[in-house]
C-alpha positions in Angstrom: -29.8 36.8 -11.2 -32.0 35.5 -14.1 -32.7 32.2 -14.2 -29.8 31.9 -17.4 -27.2 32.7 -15.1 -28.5 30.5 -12.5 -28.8 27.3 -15.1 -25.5 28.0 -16.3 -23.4 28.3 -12.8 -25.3 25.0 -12.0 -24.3 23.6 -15.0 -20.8 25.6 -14.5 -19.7 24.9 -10.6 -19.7 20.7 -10.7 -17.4 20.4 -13.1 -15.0 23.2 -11.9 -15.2 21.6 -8.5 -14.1 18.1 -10.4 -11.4 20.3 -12.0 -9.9 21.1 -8.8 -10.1 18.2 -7.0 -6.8 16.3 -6.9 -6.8 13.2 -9.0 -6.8 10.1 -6.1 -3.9 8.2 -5.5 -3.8 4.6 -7.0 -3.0 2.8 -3.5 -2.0 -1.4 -3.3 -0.8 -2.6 -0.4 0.7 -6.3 -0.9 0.9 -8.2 2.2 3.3 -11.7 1.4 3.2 -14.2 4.7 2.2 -17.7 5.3 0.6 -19.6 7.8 4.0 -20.8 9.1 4.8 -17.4 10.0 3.0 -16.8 13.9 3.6 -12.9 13.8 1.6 -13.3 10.0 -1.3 -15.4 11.4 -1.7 -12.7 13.7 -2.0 -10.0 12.2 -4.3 -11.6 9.4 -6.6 -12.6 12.5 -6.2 -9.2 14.2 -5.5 -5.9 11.7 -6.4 -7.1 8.5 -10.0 -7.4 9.5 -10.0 -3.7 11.2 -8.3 -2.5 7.8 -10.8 -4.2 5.6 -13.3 -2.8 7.4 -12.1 1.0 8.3 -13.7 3.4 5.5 -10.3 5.0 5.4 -9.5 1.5 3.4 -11.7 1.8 0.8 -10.2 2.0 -2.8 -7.3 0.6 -1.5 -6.1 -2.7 -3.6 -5.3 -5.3 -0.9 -3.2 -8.5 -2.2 -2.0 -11.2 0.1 0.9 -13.5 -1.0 1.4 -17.2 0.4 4.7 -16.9 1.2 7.1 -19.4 3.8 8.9 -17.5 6.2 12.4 -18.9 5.0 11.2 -18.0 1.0 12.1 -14.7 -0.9 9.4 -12.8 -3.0 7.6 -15.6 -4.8 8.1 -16.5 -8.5 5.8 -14.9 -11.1 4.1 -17.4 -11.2 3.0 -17.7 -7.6 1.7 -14.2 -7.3 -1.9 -13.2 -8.1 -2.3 -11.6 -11.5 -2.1 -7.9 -9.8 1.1 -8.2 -8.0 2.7 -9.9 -11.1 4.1 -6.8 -12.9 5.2 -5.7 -10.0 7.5 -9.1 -9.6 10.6 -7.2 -10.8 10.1 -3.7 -8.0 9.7 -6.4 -5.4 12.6 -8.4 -6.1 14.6 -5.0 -5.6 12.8 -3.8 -2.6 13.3 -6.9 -1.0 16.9 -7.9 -1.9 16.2 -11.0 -2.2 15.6 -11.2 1.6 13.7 -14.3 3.3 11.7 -13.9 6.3 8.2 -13.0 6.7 6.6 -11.1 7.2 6.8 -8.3 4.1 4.6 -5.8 2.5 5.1 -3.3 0.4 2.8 0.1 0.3 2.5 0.6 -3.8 1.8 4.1 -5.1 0.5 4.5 -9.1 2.5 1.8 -9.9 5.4 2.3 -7.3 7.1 1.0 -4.7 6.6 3.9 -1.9 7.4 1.5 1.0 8.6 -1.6 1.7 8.9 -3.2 5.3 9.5 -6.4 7.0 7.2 -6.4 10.2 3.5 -7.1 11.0 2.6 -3.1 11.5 -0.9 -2.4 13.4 -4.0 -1.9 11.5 -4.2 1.8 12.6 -0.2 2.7 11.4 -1.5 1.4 8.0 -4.4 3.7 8.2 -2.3 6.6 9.2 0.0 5.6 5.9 -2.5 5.5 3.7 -3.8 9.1 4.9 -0.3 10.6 4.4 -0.4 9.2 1.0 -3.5 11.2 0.2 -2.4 14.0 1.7 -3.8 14.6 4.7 -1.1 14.1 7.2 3.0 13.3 7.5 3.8 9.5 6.7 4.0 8.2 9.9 7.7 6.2 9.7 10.4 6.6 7.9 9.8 5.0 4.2 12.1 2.6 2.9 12.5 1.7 -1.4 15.1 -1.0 -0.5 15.7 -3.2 2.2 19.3 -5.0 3.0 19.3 -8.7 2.4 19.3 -8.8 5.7 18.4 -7.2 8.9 15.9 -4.6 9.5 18.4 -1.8 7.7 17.1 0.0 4.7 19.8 0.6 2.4 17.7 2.9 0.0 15.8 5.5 2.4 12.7 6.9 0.3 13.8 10.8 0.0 
């Protein structure tokens, strides 16, 4: 090949390869607990270290709401300034449930999952993987919880 050809596939093959790579997920998990939940105080001590520091967590959004265990989804006001658009999609989630604690996996700007239990640092991992693609969701997903209970009433499809 002359050396044309060869400046132009160099110049060429990095932006097809940026062509087909699939755009990344925009991933936010939202943790809401408080420090008079045990199973919550756990897990912050335990998992939430190992996720902050696993390299599958990076470019992840991570929000933690102060939340008591007998308390629904905080008012707007309460919530850092990332979760609070998301104010309304959590109400909805989370029927208005109490009870700590609850997270909810957020996907470009939706709820993908929402669950009321302290889940291990490696089952968020293996969530976040299937989000990008590279392996089933581990659980069933749930969009809406019941009131009360551990029953989805809204199984994600």
């Amino acid at each position: 090949m002359t050396r044309l050809a060869w400046f132009c596939l160099a110049l060429w093959a990095p932006v097809a390869l940026a062509q087909a790579a699939p755009p990344q997920p925009d991933i936010h998990l939202i943790w809401m607990g408080g420090d008079d939940c045990p199973p919550c105080k756990a897990w912050r001590t335990t998992e939430l270290p190992q996720l902050l520091a696993a390299p599958e967590f990076k470019g992840v959004r991570f929000s933690y709401v102060t939340k008591p265990i007998r308390a629904s989804v905080p008012p707007a006001a309460q919530l850092p300034p990332e979760v609070k658009p998301l104010k309304d999609a959590l109400d909805r989630a989370s029927s208005g449930r109490s009870g700590s604690p609850q997270a909810a996996l957020v996907v470009n700007g939706h709820i993908y999952d929402y669950y009321v239990s302290a889940r291990p640092a490696e089952t968020v991992l293996e969530m976040i993987g299937a989000v990008r693609g590279e392996w089933r969701y581990p659980l069933p997903r749930c969009l809406q919880m019941a009131a009360k209970g551990r029953v989805c009433v809204e199984p994600a499809p």
